[in-house]
C-alpha positions in Angstrom: 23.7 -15.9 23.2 22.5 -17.5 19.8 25.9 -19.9 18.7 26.6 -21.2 15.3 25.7 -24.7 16.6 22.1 -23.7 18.1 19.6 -25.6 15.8 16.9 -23.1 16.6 18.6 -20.4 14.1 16.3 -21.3 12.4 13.2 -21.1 13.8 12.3 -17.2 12.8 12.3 -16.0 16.4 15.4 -16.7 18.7 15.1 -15.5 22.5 18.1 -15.8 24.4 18.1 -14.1 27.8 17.3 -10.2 27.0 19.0 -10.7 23.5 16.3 -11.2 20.4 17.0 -12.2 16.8 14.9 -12.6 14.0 16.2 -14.6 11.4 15.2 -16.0 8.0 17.0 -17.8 4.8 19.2 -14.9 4.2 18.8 -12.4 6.8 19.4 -11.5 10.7 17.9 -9.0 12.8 19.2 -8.5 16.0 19.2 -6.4 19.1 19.3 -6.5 23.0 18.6 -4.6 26.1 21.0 -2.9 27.6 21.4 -3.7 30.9 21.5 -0.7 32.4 19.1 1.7 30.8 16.5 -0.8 29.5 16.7 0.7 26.0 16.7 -1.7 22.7 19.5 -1.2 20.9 20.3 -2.6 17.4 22.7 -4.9 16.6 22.4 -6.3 12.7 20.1 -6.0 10.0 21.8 -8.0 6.9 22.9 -11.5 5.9 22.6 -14.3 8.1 24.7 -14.3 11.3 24.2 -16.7 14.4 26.0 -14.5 17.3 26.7 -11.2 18.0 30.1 -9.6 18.1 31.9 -8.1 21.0 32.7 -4.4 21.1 34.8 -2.5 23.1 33.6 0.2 25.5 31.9 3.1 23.6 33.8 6.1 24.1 32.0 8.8 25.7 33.9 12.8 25.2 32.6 15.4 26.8 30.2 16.7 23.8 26.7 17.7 23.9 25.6 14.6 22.3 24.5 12.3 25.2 24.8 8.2 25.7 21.4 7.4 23.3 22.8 9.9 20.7 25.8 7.7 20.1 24.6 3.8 20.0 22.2 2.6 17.3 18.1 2.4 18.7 15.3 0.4 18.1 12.8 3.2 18.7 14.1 6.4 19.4 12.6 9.2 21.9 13.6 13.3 21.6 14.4 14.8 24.9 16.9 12.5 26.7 20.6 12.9 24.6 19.8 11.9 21.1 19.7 14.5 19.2 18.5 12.6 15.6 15.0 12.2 14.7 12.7 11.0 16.7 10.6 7.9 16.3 7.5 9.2 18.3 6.6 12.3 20.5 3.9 11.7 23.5 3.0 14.9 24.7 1.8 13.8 28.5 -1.5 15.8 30.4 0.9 18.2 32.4 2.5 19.0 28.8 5.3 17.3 28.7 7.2 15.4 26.1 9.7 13.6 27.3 9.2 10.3 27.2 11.8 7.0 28.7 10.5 3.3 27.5 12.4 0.8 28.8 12.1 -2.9 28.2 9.5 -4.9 30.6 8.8 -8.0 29.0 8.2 -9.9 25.4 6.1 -12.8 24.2 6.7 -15.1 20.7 3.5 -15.2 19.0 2.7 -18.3 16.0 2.0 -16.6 13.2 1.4 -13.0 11.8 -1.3 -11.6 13.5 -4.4 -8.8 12.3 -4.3 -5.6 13.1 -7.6 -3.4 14.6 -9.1 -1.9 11.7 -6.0 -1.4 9.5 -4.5 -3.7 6.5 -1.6 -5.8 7.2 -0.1 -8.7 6.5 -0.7 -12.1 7.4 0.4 -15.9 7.4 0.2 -19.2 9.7 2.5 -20.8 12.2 4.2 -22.0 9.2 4.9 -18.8 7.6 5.6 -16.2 9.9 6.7 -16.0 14.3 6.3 -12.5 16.1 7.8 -11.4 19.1 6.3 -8.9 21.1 8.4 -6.5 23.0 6.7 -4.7 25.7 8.2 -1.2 27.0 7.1 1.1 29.8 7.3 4.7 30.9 6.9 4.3 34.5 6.7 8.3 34.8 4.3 8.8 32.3 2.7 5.7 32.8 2.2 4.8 29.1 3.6 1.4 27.7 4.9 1.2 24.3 4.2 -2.8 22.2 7.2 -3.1 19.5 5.6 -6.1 17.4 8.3 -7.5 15.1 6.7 -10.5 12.7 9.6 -12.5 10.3 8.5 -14.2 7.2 12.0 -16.3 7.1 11.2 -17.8 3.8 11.2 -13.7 2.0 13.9 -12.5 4.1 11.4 -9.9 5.7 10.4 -8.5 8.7 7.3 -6.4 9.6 7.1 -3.9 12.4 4.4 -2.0 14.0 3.7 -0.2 17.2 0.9 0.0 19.8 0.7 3.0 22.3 -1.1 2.7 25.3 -2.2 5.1 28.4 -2.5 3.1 31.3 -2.3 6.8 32.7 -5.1 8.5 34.7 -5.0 11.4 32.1 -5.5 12.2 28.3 -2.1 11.6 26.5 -1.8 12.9 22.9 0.2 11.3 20.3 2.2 14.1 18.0 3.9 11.7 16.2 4.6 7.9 15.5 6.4 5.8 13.3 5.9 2.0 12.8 9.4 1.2 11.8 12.7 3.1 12.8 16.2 1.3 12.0 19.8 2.6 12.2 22.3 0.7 10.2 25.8 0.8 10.9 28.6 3.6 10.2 29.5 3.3 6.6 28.2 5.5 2.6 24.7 4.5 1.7 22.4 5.5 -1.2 18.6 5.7 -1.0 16.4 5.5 -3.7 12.8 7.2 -3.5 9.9 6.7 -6.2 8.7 10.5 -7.0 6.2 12.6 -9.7 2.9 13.9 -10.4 -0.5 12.8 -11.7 0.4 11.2 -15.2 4.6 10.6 -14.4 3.9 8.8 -11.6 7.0 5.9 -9.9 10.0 8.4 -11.2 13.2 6.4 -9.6 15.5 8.8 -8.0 18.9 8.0 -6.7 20.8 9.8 -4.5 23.7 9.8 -1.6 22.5 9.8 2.2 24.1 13.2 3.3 25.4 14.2 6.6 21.7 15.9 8.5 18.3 14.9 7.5 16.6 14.3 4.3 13.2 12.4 3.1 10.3 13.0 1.3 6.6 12.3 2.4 3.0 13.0 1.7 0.8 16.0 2.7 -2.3 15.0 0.2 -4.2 13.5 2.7 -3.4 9.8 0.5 0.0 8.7 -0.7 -0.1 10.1 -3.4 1.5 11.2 -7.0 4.1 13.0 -5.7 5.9 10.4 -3.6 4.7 6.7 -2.6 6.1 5.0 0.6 8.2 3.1 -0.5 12.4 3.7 0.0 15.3 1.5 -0.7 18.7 2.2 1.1 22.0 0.3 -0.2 25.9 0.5 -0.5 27.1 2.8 -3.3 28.0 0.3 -5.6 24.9 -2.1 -5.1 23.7 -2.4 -8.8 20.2 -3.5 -10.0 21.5 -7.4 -9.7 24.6 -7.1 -7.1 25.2 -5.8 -3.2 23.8 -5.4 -0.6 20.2 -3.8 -0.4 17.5 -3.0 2.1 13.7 -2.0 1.0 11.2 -0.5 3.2 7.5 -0.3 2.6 4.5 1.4 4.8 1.5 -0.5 4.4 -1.0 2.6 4.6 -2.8 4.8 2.3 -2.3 8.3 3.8 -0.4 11.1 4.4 3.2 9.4 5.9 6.5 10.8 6.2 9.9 9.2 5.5 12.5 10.2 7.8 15.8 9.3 6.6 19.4 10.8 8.9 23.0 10.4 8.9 24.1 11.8 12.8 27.3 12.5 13.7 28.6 9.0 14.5 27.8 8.1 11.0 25.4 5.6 11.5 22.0 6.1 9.4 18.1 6.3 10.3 15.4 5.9 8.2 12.2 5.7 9.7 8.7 5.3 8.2 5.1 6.4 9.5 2.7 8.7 10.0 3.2 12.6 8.5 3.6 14.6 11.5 1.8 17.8 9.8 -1.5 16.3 9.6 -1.3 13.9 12.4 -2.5 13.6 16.2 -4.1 11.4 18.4 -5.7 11.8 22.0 -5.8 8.7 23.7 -8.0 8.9 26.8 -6.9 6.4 30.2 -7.0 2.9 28.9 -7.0 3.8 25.3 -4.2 2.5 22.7 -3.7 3.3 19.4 -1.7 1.1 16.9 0.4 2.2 13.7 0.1 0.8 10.4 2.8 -1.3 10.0 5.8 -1.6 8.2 7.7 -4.0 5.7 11.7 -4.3 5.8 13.4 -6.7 3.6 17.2 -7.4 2.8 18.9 -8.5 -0.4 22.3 -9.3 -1.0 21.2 -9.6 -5.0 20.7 -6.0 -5.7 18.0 -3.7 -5.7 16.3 -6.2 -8.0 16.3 -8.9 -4.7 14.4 -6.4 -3.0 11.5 -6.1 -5.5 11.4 -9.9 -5.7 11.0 -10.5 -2.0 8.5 -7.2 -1.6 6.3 -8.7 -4.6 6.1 -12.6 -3.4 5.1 -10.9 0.2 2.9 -8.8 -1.1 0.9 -11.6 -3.3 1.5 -14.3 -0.9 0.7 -12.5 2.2 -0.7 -9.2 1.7 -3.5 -9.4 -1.1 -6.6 -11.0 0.1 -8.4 -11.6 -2.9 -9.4 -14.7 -4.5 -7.7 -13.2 -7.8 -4.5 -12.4 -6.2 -3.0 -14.9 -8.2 -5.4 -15.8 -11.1 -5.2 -14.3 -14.7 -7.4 -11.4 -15.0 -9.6 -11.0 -18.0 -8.2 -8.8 -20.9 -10.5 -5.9 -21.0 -12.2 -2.8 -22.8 -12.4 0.4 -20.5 -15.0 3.0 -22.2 -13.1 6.3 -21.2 -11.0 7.3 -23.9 -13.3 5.6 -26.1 -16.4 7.4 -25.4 -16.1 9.5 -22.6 -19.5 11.4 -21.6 -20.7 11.2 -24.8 -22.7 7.9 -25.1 -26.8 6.5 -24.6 -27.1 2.8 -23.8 -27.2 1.7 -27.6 -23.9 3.4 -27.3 -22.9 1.0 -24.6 -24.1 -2.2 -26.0 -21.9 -1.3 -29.8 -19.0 -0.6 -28.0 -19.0 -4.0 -25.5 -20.3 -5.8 -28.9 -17.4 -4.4 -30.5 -15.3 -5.5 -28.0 -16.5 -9.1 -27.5 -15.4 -9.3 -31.6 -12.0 -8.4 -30.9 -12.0 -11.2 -28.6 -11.8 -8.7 -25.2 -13.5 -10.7 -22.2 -15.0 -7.7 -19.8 -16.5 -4.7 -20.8 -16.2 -2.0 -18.4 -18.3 1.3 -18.4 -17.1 3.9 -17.2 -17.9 7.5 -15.6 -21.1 9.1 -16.7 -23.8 6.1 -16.1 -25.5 7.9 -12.9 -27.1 10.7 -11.8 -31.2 11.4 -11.4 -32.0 14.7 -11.1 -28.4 15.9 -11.5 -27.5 13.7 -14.5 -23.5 13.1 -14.9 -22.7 14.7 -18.1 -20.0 16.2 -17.6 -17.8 16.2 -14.6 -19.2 19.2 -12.9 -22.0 17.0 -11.3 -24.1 14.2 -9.6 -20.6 12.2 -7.8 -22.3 10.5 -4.8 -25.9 9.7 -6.3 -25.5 6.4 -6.8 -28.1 5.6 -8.9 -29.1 4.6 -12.8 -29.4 7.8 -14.8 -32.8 6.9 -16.5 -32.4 9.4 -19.9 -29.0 6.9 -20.7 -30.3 4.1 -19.4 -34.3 4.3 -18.8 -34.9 0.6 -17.6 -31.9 0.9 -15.3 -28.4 -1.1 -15.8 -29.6 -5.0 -15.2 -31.2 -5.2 -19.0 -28.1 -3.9 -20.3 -25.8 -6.2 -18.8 -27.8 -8.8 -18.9 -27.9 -8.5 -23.1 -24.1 -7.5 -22.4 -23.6 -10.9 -20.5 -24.6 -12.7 -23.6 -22.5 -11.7 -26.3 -19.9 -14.4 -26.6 -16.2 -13.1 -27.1 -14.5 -14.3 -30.3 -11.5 -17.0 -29.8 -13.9 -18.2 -26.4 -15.7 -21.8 -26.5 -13.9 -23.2 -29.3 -13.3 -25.8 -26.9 -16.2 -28.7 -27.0 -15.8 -30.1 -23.7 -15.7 -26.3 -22.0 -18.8 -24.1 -21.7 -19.0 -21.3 -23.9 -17.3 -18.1 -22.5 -19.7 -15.2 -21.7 -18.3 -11.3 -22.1 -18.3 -10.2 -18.3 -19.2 -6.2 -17.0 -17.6 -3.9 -14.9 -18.5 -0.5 -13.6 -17.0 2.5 -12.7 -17.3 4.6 -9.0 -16.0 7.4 -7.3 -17.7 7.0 -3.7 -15.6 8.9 -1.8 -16.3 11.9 -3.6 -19.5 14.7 -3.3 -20.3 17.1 -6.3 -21.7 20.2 -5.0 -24.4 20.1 -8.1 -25.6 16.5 -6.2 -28.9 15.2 -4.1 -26.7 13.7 -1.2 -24.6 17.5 -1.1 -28.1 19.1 -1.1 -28.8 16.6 1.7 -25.8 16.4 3.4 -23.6 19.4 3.0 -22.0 18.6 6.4 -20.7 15.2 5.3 -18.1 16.7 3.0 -14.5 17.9 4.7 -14.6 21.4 5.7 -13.3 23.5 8.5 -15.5 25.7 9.7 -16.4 28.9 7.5 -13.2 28.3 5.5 -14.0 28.0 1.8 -14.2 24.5 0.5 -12.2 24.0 -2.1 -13.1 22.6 -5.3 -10.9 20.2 -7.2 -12.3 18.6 -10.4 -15.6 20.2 -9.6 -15.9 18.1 -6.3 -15.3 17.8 -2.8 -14.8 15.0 -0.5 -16.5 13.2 2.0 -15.7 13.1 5.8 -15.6 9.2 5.1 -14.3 9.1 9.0 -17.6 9.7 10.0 -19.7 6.2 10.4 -22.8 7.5 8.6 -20.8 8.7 5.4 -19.3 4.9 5.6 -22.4 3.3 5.6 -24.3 5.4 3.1 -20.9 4.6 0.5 -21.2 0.7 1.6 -25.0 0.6 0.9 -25.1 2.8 -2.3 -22.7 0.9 -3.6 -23.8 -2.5 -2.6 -27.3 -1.3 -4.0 -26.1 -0.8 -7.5 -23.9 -4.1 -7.4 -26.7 -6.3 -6.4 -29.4 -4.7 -9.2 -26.5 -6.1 -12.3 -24.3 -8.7 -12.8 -21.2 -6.5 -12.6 -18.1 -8.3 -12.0 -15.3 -6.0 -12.0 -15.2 -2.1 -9.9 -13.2 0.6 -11.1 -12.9 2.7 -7.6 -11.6 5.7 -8.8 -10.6 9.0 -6.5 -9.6 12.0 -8.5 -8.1 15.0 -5.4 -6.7 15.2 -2.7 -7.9 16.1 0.9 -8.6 19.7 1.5 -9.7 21.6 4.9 -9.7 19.1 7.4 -10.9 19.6 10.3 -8.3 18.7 12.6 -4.7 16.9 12.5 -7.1 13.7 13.8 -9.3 14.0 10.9 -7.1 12.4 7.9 -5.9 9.0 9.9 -10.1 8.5 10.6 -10.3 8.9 7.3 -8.3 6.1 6.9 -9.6 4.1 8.7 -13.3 4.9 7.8 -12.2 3.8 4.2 -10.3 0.9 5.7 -14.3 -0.3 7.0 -15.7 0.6 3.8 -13.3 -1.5 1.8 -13.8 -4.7 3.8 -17.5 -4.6 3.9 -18.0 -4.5 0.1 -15.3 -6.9 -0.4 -16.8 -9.4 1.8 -20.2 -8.7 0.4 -19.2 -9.4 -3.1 -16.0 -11.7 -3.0 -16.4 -12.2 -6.4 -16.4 -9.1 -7.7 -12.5 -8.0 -9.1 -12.2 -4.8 -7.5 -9.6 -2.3 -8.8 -8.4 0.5 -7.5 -7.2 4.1 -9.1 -6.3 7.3 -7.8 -6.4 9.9 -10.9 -3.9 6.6 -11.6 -2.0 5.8 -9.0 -2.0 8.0 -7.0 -2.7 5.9 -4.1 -0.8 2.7 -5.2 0.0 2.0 -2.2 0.5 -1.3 0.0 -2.5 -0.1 2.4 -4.7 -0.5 -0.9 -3.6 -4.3 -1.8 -5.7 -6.2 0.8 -8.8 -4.7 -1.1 -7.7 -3.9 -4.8 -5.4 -6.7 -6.0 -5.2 -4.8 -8.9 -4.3 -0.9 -9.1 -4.6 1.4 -12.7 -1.0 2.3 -12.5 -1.2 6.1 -14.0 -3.7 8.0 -16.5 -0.9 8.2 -18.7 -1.5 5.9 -21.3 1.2 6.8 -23.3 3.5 3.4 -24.1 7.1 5.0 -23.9 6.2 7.2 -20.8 4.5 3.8 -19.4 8.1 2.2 -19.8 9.6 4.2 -16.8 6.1 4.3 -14.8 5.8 0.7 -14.6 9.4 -0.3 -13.8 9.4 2.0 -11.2 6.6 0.9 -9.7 7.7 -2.6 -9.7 10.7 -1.8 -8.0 8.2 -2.4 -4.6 4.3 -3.7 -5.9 4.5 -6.8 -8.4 3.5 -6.5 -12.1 0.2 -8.8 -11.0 -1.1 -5.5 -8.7 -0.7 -3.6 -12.0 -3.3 -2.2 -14.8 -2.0 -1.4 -18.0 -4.1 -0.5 -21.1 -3.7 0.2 -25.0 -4.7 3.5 -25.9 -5.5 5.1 -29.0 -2.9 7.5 -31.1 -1.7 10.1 -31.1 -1.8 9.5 -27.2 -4.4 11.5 -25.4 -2.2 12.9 -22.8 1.3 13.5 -24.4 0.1 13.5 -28.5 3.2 10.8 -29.2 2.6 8.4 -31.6 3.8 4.9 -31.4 2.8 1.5 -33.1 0.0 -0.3 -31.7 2.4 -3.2 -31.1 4.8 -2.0 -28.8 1.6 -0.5 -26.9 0.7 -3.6 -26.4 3.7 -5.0 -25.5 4.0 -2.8 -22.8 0.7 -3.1 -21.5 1.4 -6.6 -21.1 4.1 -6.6 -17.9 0.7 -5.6 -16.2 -1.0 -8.3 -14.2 -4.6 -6.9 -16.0 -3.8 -6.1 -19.9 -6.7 -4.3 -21.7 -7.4 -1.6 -24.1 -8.7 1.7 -23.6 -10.5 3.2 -26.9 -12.9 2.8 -29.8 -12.6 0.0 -31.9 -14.8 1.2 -34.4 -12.5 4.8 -34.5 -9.3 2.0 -35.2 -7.8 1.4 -38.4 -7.6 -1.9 -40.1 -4.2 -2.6 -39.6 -4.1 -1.8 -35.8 -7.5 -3.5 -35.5 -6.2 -7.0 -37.3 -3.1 -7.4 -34.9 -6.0 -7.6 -31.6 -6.9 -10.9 -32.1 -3.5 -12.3 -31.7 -2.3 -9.2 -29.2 -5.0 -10.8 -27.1 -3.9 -14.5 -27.5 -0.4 -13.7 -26.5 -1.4 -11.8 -23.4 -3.6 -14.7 -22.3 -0.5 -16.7 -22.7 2.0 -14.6 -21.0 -0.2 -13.7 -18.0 0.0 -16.6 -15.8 4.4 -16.2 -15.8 3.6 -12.4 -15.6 1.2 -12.8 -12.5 2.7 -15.5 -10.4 6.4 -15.1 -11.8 9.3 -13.5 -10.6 10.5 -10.2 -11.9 14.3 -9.7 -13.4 14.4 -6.0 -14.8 17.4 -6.3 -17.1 17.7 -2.9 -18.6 16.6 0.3 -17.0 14.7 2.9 -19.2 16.4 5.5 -17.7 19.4 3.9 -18.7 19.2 1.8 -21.9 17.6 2.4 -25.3 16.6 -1.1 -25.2 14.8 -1.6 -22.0 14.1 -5.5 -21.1 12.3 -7.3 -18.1 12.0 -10.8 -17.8 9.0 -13.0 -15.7 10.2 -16.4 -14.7 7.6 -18.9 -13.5 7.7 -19.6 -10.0 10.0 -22.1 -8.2 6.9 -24.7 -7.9 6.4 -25.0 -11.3 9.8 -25.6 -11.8 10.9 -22.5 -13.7 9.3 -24.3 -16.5 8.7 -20.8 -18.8 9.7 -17.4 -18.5 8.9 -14.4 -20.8 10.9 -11.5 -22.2 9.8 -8.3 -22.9 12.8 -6.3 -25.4 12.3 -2.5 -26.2 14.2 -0.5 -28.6 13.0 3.5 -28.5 15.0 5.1 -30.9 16.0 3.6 -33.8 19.9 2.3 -34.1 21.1 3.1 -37.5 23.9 0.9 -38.9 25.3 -0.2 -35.3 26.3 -3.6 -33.8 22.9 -4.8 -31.3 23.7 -5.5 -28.4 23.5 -9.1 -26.9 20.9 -9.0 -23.9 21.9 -11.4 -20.9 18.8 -13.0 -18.9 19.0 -13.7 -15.4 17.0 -16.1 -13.2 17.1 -18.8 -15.3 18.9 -22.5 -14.0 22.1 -22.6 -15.3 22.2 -26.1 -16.0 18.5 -26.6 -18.0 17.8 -26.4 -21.2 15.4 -23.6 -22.8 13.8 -23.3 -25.9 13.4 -19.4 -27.3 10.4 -18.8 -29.4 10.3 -22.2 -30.4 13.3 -22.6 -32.5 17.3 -22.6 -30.8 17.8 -24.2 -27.5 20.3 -23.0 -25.1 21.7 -23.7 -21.9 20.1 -21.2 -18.8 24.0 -20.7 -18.2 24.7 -19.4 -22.4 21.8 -17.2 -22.2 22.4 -15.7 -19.1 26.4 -15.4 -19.7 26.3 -14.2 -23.3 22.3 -13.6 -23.7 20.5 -12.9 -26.7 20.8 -10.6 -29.7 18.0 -9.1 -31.8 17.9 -6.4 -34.6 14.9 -4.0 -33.9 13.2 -1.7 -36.9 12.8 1.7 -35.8 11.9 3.9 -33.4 9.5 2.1 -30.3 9.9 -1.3 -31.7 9.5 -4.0 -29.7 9.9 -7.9 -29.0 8.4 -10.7 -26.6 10.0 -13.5 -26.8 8.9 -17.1 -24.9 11.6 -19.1 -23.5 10.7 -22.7 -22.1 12.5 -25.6 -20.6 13.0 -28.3 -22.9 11.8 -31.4 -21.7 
């Protein structure tokens, strides 16, 4: 047993006899074997503890509900007494499904280690320990590896599985989840993230019932409609107090959250693969491995969660070389031009651009297509190549006269070299038109069962991209078009959802197909910013972040609806994974109108801040406030991107919604920024002071220049500001006085 004197507490993996903590600055997770039936059961998941508690015997009445069904598991089988969800289901060669792990043996590994073929996590020695606990079914034959990795310094713990036959026959996997926790007997809320292409990161709180309830995607990707992400915590757990735990599945497809209060009240949630469109033959000697899992805890709130999720995520999760570096503010020529442009087209619009300061140009859908040209979207997706009536001496003299305007506001600095405006392109390579020369090619390569009816969505279908030939015809079309320009930046866009697959294997290959796609063309071109979107985001994901550290958040551009969209997306991905534009008015997808400012404003709690429409179309007022619009988000970005996140007001909740980015803990805190909403105007009423959070309590801080305050005075009677109307709006910079 683990005492409060044993100086290995904390060492992130404590190992004492068959009893195994993991423990970090401010958490424990425990559990132990019992003795008796070899199964892991759980003992704490919470604040710090350095021993476990005795318990009486566990009564056992004579109900239905067997010895497993009453004591909290580590990974729960169907078939043997518990009656709750199940983690997994093994369906054996003689048919059966009964399966009975018991412990056999661990192993503490240094470090976080990769996963085969999927996105995870990772760290040294010095971040991360993971113990490896090995099960067996000696009837079946089939071992079970429970890999548990604790980052102690972000209070969080990763989880994933590994099934192997060591069997002489074919075994088939019906269903696995790479996380399953039961917390203790007492009322717990969950909180889900739900909505639909253009409302997309909807916060929804509600009670954990008595019986089952969840939510999960069937799209084939994560999807609009519900992202995998959940959050359970005590009833009266606010945004900044109590006790919280968040749970994130580091995958991109259809997964299923499972979330049960049983009879003895304690409660399950469990995250993994979608059962409906999911199963896996492994042949003798064959394993299969789960995507894996993120659990935190928080005693600070909901908000503690997002803080620990996002440093993981941008510490140990995002491989690029810009998953901490300011992004370039850009142009995006979709709602600016959409099909409707020739190359002189092109070159006004990124000249335009590069006068209002904006430092990448980015063209987007409509640029390819040869004997199917793309003018419209009812042809030529997967012809990656240079539609010669737009473009007739291909893209590299474009961008190459595009790659020497010089943005305004860049170079005024002697001793630096001038600034260059950079290009990015737009792609859809997971997609087939059926008016296309690889569909009259390859009609095979696109999903389909059989003689079903393929099913059109946005004029396209999409590619089988788990078979290797489609993966390597998308990594060397692509790759082609990359190495024939200087394009920096990808948009990788998907617009629909998998239809007629083949079979319930057919949408995790997929997966992992795009998994091999991803890391080729990001090792090819490390220096290329790659950004992902999903008709928005639907497939912001965590499964996404090792390739895209940046993700277009939603289509809807709208600044108000962006309010709720982007704070409930941060409550599990960090502002730096998020793109956020400035559209024109009246919005294209709702027709509201609000002042170019508090567009701006908005867009800027993205980690990449750019505009999306015609400058020339612009009026001179909204056109004069660019310039500095793009000055203060080049200033703002670095606290944004690398800062911690303090959402002070909910949208939902407050007609003046406020977040607040403090500069990390190694540069001392030194500057944080506000960002201050008002939607509706407030006609002759008291404003409300606005208390900050985060701040040290015992430094100084400057705001906007002018009064200086204490960190304890503005975050224990906080700031007041009069706003002018409807969508007005207010960032304010607050810095440590020296």
């Amino acid at each position: 047993m683990v005492t409060a004197q044993d100086s290995s507490y904390k060492t992130g993996v404590v190992v004492d006899g068959q009893e195994f903590a993991l423990n970090g600055d401010g958490v424990s997770y425990r559990f132990h074997v019992n003795e008796t039936t070899g199964d892991l059961i759980s003992t704490h998941f919470g604040g710090p503890v350095t021993e476990s508690v005795a318990t009486p015997p566990l009564p056992e009445p004579n109900g239905w509900v067997g010895l497993p069904g009453r004591v909290r598991r580590e990974y729960p089988d169907l078939g043997r007494g518990d009656f709750r969800v199940p983690a997994f289901q093994i369906r054996q060669s003689a048919g059966y499904t009964v399966s009975d792990f018991r412990y056999a043996s661990h192993e503490i590994v240094p470090g976080k280690p990769a996963l085969p073929g999927l996105p995870a996590t990772f760290g040294g020695e010095d971040d991360a320990t993971t113990l490896v606990v090995r099960l067996y079914d000696s009837v079946s034959a089939v071992a079970a590896n429970l890999s548990y990795s604790v980052f102690p310094r972000l209070d969080a713990v990763v989880r994933s599985v590994s099934i192997t036959n060591e069997g002489a026959g074919n075994i088939t996997l019906g269903k696995i989840a790479s996380l399953s926790v039961d917390l203790p007997f007492e009322d717990l809320d969950m909180i889900e993230l739900r909505g639909d292409w253009a409302r997309e990161a909807q916060r929804v709180r509600r009670k954990v019932e008595y019986g089952t309830q969840g939510f999960g995607s069937l799209t084939g990707y994560s999807s609009h409609l519900h992202n995998p992400f959940l959050a359970l915590l005590s009833p009266t757990t606010t945004e900044s107090h109590g006790e919280a735990w968040g749970f994130s599945l580091v995958y991109s497809g259809s997964f299923s959250v499972d979330v049960e209060k049983g009879s003895q009240g304690f409660t399950r949630a469990m995250l993994g693969l979608n059962p409906y469109q999911f199963s896996w033959s492994l042949g003798p000697g064959e394993t299969f491995t789960s995507p894996e899992a993120v659990a935190v805890y928080s005693d600070a709130g909901v908000g503690g969660v997002s803080r620990k999720l996002h440093r993981l995520y941008r510490d140990h999760l995002i491989r690029s070389q810009y998953a901490e570096e300011d992004r370039p503010v850009l142009l995006n020529s979709w709602e600016g031009a959409y099909f409707d442009f020739n190359e002189s087209v092109i070159y006004d619009l990124a000249s335009a651009s590069a006068d209002l300061g904006v430092k990448l140009f980015v063209l987007d859908d409509g640029w390819f297509g040869d004997k199917y040209p793309r003018l419209s979207d009812n042809s030529s997706l997967g012809d990656w190549v240079v539609n010669k009536d737009r473009f007739p001496d291909g893209l590299g003299p474009l961008v190459d006269r595009i790659t020497q305007l010089q943005p305004a506001g860049s170079g005024n600095d002697s001793s630096s070299a001038k600034e260059k405006l950079r290009f990015g392109l737009w792609f859809e390579p997971e997609m087939v038109s059926p008016r296309s020369e690889l569909y009259d090619a390859h009609p095979d390569w696109a999903l389909h069962a059989g003689a079903y009816p393929r099913t059109e969505r946005r004029n396209q279908l999409v590619l089988n991209v788990g078979l290797p030939e489609v993966q390597d015809y998308i990594i060397e079309s692509v790759s082609k078009i990359l190495d024939s320009a200087a394009v920096s930046y990808v948009k990788w866009d998907n617009n629909r959802g998998l239809h007629e697959t083949p079979g319930p294997s057919a949408g995790h290959a997929y997966m992992l197909g795009l998994y091999r796609v991803l890391g080729a063309l990001t090792a090819r071109f490390p220096d290329v910013l790659f950004e992902g979107c999903a008709s928005g985001g639907g497939r912001f994901d965590p499964g996404m972040l090792p390739y895209f550290p940046q993700i277009w958040t939603s289509d809807d551009t709208d600044g108000f609806e962006r309010l709720a969209i982007q704070f409930g997306t941060s409550l599990a991905y960090p502002a730096s994974a998020m793109g956020a534009h400035v559209s024109a008015v009246p919005n294209h997808q709702t027709g509201r109108t609000t002042p170019f400012r508090f567009r701006a404003h908005v867009a800027m709690m993205g980690g990449s801040f750019g505009f999306e429409l015609d400058p020339a179309a612009l009026d001179a007022g909204d056109r004069d406030q660019i310039p500095d619009l793009v000055a203060l988000a080049e200033r703002v970005s670095p606290v944004v991107v690398r800062g911690d996140l303090w959402r002070l007001a909910l949208p939902e909740e407050s007609n003046w919604p406020a977040a607040l980015f403090v500069a990390p803990e190694d540069e001392g805190g030194a500057r944080a920024v506000l960002f201050w909403f008002q939607v509706r105007a407030n006609i002759n009423r008291a404003a409300p002071f606005l208390r900050l959070q985060g701040l040290d309590p015992a430094a100084r801080y400057t705001v906007d220049g002018n009064a200086t305050y204490s960190g304890s005075t503005l975050m224990n009677i906080g700031l007041q500001h009069y706003f002018d109307g409807d969508y007005d709006s207010k960032v304010v910079i607050i810095e440590k006085a020296s």
